[in-house]
N, C-alpha and C positions, 0 to 999 in steps of 0.2 A: 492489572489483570486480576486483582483479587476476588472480581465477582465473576469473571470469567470472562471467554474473548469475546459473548457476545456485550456485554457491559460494556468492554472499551471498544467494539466496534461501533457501539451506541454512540459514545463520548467524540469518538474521532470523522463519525459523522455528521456530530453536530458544529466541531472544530471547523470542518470543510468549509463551513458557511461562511467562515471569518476570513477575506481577502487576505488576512495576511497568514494565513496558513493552506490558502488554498494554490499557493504558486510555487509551493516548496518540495522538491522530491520526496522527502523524510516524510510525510503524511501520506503519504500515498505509498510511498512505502511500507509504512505499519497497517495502513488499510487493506492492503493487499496478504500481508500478512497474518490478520485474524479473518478476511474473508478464506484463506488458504484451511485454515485450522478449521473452519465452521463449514468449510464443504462448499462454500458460494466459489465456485469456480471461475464462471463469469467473468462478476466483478473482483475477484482477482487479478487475471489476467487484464481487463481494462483499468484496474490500480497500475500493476507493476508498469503497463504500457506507458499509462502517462507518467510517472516516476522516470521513467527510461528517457521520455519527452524531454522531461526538466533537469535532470541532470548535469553536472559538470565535469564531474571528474572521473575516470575511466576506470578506475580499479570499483567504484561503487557502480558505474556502468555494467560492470561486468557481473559484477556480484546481480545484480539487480535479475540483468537477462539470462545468468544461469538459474537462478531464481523460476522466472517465470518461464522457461524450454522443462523444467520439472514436472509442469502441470497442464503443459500444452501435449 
């Protein structure tokens, strides 16, 4: 993030593209994360949702959808 979030939102949008990061909660999780910071609301919420989609494990469940009832 040292050029700033919109830099690595740039970066993590372009990650998306690669099947093998687009099936993983962690990516969508940090996408939702620098859309939260930049104001995109939105696609925030449609990140954290499909983060919540792919998820496995329930304490990162949880974190996730307190996460996203923050900005809903």
């Amino acid at each position: 993030m040292f050029e700033g979030p919109k830099a690595a939102l740039d970066l993590i949008d372009q990650l998306m593209g690669n099947k093998k990061f687009n099936s993983a909660h962690t990516i969508y999780a940090v996408q939702a994360d620098f859309c939260k910071k930049l104001g995109l609301v939105d696609k925030a919420i449609n990140a954290y949702q499909r983060a919540i989609e792919l998820v496995y494990q329930e304490p990162e469940k949880r974190y996730l959808n307190k996460q996203l009832a923050k900005i809903t």
